[in-house]
C-alpha positions in Angstrom: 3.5 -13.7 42.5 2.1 -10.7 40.7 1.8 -10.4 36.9 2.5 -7.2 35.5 0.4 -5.5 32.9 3.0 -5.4 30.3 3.2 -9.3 31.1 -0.7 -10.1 30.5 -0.8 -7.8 27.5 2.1 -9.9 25.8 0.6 -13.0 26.7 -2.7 -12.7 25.7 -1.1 -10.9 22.3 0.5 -14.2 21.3 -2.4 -16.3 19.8 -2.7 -13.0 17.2 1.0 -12.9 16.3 0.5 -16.4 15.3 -2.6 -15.4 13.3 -1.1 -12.7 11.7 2.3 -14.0 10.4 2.6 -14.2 6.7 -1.2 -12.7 6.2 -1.7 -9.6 3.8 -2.8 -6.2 5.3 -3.1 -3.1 2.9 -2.8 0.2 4.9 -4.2 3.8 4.5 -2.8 6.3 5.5 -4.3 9.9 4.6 -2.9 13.1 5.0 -4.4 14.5 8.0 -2.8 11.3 9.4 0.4 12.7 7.7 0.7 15.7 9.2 -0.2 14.5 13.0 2.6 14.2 15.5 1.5 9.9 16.0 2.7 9.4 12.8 5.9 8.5 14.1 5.1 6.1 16.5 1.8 4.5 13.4 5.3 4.0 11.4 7.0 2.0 14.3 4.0 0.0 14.7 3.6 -1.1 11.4 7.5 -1.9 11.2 7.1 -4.0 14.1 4.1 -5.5 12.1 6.6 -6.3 9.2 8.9 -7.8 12.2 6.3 -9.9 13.3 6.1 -11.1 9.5 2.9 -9.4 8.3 2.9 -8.4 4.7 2.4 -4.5 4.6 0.8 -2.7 1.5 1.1 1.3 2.4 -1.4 3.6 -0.2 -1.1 6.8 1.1 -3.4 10.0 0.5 -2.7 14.0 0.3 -6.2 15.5 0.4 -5.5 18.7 2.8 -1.8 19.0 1.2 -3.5 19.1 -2.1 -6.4 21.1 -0.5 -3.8 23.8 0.4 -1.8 23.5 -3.1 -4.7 24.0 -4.9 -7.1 26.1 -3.1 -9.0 26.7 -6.9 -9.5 22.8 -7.5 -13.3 21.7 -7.7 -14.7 18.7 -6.3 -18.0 17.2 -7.1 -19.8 13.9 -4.7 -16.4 14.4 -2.0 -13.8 13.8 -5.2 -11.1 16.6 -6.5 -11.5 17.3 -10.1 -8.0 17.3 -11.9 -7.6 20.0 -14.4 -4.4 19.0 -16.2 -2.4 22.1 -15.7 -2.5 20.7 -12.3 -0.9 17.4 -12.0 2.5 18.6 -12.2 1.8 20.0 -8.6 0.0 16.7 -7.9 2.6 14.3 -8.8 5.0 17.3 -6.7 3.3 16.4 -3.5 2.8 12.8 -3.6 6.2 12.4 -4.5 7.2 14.8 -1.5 4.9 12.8 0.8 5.7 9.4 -0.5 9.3 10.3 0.5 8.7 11.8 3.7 7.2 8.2 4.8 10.3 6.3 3.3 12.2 8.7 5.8 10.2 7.6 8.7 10.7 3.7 8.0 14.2 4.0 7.5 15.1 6.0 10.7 17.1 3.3 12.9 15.8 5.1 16.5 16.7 3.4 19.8 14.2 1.9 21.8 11.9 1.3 18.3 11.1 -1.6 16.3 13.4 0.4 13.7 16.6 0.1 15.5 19.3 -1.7 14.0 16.3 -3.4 11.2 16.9 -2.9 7.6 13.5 -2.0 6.5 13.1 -2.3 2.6 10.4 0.3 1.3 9.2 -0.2 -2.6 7.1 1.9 -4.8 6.2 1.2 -8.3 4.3 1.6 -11.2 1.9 -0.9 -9.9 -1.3 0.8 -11.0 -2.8 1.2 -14.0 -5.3 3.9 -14.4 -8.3 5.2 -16.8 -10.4 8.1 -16.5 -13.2 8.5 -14.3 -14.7 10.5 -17.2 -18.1 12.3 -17.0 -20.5 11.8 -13.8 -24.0 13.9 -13.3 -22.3 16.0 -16.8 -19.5 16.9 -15.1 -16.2 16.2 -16.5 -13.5 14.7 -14.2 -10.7 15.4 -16.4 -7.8 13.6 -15.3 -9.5 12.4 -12.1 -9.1 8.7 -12.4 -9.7 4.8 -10.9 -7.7 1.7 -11.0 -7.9 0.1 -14.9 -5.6 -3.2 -13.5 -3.4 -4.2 -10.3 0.4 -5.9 -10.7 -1.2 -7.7 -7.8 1.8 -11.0 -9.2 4.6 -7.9 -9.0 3.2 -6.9 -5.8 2.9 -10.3 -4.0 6.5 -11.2 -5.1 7.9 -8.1 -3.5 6.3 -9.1 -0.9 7.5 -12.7 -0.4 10.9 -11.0 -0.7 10.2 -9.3 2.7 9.4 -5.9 1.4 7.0 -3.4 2.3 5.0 -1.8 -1.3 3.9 1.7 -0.7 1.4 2.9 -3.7 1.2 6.9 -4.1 -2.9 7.5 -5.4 -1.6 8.0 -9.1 -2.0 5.5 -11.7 -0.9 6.3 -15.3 -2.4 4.9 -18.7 -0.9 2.4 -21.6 0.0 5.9 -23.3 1.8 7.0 -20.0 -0.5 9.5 -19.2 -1.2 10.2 -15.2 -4.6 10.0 -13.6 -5.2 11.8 -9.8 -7.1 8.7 -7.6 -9.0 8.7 -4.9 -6.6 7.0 -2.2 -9.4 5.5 0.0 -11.1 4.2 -3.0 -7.4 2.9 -4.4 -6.9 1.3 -0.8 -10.2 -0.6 -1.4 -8.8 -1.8 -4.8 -6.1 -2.7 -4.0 -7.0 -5.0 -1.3 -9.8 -6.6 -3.6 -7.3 -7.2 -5.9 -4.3 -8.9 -3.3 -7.2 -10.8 -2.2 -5.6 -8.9 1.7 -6.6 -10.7 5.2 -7.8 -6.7 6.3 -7.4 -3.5 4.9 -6.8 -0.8 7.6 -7.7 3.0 7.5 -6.4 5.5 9.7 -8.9 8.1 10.3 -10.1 11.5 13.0 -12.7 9.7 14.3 -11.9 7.0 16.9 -14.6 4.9 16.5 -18.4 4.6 15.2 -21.0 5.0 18.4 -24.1 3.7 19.0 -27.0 6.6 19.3 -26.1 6.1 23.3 -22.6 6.9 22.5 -21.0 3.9 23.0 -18.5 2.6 21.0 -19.6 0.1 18.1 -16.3 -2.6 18.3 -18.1 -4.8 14.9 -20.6 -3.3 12.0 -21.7 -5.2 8.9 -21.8 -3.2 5.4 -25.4 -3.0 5.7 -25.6 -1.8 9.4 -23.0 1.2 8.7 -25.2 2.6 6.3 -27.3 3.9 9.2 -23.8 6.1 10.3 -22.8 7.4 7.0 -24.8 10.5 7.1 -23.7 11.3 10.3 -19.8 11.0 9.3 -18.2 13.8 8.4 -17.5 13.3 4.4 -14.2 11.8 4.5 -14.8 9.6 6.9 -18.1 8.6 5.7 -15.8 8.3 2.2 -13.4 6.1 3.7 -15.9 3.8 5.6 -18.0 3.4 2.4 -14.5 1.9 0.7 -14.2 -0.5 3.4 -17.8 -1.8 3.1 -17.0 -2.7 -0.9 -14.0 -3.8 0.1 -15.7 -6.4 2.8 -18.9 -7.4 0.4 -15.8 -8.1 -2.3 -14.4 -10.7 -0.2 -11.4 -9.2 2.4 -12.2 -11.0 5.6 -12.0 -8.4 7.7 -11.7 -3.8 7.3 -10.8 -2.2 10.1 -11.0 1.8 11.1 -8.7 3.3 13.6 -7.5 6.9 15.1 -4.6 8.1 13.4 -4.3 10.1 17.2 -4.1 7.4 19.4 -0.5 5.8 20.5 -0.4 2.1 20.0 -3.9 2.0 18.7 -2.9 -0.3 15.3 -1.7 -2.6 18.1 -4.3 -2.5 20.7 -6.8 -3.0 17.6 -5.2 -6.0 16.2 -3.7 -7.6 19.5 -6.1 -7.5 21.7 -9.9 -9.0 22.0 -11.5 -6.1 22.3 -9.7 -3.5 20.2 -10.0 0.0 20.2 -11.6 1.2 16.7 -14.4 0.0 14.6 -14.3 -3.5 12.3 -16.4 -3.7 9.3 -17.2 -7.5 8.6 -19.5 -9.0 6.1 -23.1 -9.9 7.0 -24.0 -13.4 8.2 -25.4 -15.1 4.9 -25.8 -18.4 6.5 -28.3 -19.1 9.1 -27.5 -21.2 12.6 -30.8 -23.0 14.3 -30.3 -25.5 16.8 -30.7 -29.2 15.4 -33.7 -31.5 15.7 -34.0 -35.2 15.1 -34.7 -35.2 11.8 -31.5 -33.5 11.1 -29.5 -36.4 12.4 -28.9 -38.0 9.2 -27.4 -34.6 7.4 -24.8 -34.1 10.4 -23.9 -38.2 10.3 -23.1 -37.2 6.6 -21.0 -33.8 7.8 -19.2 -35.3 10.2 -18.3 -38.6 8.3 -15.4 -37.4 6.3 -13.7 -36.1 9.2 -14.3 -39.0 11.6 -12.8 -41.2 9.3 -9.5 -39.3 8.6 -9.5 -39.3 12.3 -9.9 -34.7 12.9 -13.2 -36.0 14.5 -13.7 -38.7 17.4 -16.7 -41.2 16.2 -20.2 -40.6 17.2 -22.8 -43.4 17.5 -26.3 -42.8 15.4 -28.2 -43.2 19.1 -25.4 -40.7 20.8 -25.9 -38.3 18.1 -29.7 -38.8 18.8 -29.0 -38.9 22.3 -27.6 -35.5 22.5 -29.4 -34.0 19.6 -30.5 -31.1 21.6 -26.8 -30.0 22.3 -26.3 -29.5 18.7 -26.1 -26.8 16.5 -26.5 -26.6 12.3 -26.1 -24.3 9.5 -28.5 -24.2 6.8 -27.8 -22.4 3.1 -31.0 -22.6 1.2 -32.7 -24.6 3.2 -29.8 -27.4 3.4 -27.4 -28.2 6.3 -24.2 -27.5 5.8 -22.6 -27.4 9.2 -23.2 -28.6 12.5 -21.4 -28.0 16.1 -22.3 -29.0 20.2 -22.2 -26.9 23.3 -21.7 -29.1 26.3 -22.5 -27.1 29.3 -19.9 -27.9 32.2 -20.5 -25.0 35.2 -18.4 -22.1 34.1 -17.2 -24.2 31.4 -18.6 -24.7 27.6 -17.2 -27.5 25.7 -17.4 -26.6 21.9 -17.3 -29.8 20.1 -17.9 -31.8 16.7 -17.0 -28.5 14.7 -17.7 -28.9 10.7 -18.6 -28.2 7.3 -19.7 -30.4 4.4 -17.3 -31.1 1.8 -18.8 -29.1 -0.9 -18.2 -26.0 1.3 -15.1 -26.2 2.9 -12.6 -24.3 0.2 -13.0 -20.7 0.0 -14.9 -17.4 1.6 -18.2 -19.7 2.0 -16.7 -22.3 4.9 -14.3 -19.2 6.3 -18.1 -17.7 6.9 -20.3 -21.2 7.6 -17.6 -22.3 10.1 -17.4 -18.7 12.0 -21.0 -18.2 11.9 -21.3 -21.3 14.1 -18.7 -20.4 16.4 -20.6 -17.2 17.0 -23.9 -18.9 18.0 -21.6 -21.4 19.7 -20.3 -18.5 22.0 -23.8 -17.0 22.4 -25.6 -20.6 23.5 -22.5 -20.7 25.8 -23.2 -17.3 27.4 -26.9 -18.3 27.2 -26.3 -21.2 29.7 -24.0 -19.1 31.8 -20.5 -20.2 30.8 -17.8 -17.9 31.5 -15.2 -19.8 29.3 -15.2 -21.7 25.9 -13.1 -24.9 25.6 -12.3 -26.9 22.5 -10.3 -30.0 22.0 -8.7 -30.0 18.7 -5.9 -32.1 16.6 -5.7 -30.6 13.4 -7.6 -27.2 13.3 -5.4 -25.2 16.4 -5.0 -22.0 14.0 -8.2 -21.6 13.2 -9.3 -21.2 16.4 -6.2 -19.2 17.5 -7.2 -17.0 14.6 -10.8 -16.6 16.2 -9.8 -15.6 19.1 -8.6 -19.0 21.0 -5.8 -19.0 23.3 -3.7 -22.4 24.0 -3.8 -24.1 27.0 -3.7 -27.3 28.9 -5.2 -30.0 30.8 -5.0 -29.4 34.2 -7.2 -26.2 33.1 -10.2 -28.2 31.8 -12.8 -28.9 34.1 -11.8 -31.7 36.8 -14.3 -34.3 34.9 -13.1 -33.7 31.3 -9.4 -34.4 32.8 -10.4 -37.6 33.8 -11.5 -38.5 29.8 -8.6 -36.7 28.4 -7.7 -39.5 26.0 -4.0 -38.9 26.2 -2.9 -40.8 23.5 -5.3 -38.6 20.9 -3.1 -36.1 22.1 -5.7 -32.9 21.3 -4.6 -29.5 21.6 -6.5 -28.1 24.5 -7.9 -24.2 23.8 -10.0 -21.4 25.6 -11.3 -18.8 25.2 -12.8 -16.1 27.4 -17.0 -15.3 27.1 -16.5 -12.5 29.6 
């Protein structure tokens, strides 16, 4: 029987509706992506996100609309300097624009995520604001940046199943308004929601190698090679997702505001279409060695005992030492895994992370930087697929990637070990 594409697509989409649902994503949306004829189909796509229970953040920007209002505005290092006979047309536009998207969200088309949805869109005074003030002796007058966040305000809106769209103006404790930088504001905001990703539509497609071809991850570090390339606003809005990354969002991600479906195919799909901005690697993986068999028996421990872990012998562990992977910070291991090479099958196994690194950004980054060298070693020995046997961590490899699947999938001599009252969750995932 044949499969359609549609069919595959939504199948394979399903381990990153499960990862997404009841995460935080903050959105840009400038105003070149305003104006384009997509932004229809960018608003149906991030009402199906809301659908799909993702919590949506909207900050949109007016640079060309302001551009064209105020064709005698200065700027100085890519930002507008705001006289304040102009802010009356300022707070005109974003007001014009900021309604022009509630239109969009609240139009109940057929055939669209939209139709027959009641779609709740919120703005507020959620920003506070202070002067940029003077930079290289030049006064940015009422040019400003984010003082403080309502980030409780906006997180309760958001619980109650709205989507919070911020205009780029904040306004002081005397009530006087500020002009901000929306890709700088999108940053902040983020930072300050603590958001799973913060999104940027943008021209460009994607960042390219000097070959041309398309760059799918980058690190903060490895973009600055691009910037001077970039075209200033893009190189602007780039640079806001590299702070917003080192500040601790997992992930930032750029994508055309042109192409149909690309929010979609970005975040649904392995591969995605745009660029990702994801923090460097701080913590090394080696593979293990014998005299590291004492830190992993003390690793693993904890969760053998509460039973996440099946128990390991001392002379197993030595046994298959060479399997084994570990993660050091500061010279100390902190993490360990095994590859178990099975034809074009990789067994990923004894997954963990000491105790004193398991809450917060730290384990997020020990536990995916093993995974990483899992899936290269895997490659390395010429495994096509990764397969993991879990009982209490199934979303965290969904999340990374994972799909669910079955027995009768594994390989023929892992079926016959299954250990059937353990009851694991079996999951793959592709190395192609």
């Amino acid at each position: 029987m044949e499969t359609n594409d549609y069919s595959q697509w939504f199948r394979g989409s399903t381990p990153y509706i499960s990862a997404h649902r009841g995460k935080t994503f903050v959105v840009f949306l400038g105003g070149d992506a305003l104006v384009h004829p997509n932004v229809t189909n960018i608003a149906h796509d991030l009402a199906l996100l809301h659908v799909l229970g993702v919590r949506l953040v909207l900050v949109h920007g007016g640079r060309p609309q302001l551009d064209a209002a105020l064709p005698h505005s200065q700027t100085h290092n890519a930002r507008r300097i705001t006289a304040p006979e102009d802010m009356d047309t300022v707070t005109g536009l974003y007001g014009l624009l900021r309604s022009q998207l509630e239109a969009l969200f609240s139009t109940g088309l057929p055939n669209t995520p939209l139709h027959n949805v009641d779609i709740s869109v919120v703005s507020g005074n959620f920003v506070t604001a202070k002067p940029i003030g003077v930079i290289d002796g030049v006064d940015h007058l009422l040019t400003g940046q984010l003082r403080n966040l309502a980030a409780d305000r906006i997180s309760a809106l958001l619980d109650a199943g709205n989507i919070v769209l911020q205009s780029p103006l904040g306004f002081s404790s005397s009530g006087q308004g500020f002009n901000l930088a929306a890709e700088e504001l999108a940053a902040d905001i983020s930072i300050g929601l603590k958001a799973d990703k913060v999104i940027f539509f943008d021209e460009s497609a994607y960042l390219s190698t000097s070959e041309g071809v398309r760059e799918g991850t980058v690190t903060p570090s490895s973009l600055e090679q691009h910037l001077a390339s970039l075209s200033p606003t893009t190189a602007l809005r780039f640079a806001a997702m590299a702070r917003a990354v080192r500040a601790g969002v997992t992930k930032a991600h750029q994508i055309s505001f042109a192409t149909d479906g690309g929010l979609l195919q970005e975040l649904f799909t392995a591969d995605g279409v745009g660029t990702q901005v994801v923090e460097e690697q701080t913590h090394p993986i080696r593979p293990a060695g014998l005299g590291d068999v004492g830190d992993i028996v003390e690793i693993i421990r904890p969760l053998e005992e509460s039973g996440t872990l099946v128990r390991r012998s001392r002379d197993r562990l030595e046994q298959e030492i060479t399997q084994f992977l570990v993660a050091e910070v500061d010279g100390v291991i902190v993490g360990c895994c095994a590859v178990y090479a099975d034809a074009d099958y990789a067994e990923l196994a004894c997954v963990a992370v000491s105790d004193l690194y398991q809450r917060g950004n730290a384990g997020v980054a020990i536990g995916g930087n093993l995974l990483n060298a899992a899936e290269h070693r895997a490659r390395e020995i010429g495994a096509k697929h990764l397969f993991v046997l879990t009982t209490q961590t199934q979303e965290w490899f969904i999340e990374r990637g994972f799909r669910n699947g079955n027995v009768e999938e594994l390989p023929q001599n892992k079926q016959s070990l299954y250990n059937w009252q353990r009851g694991s969750k079996v999951l793959f995932k592709s190395l192609g």
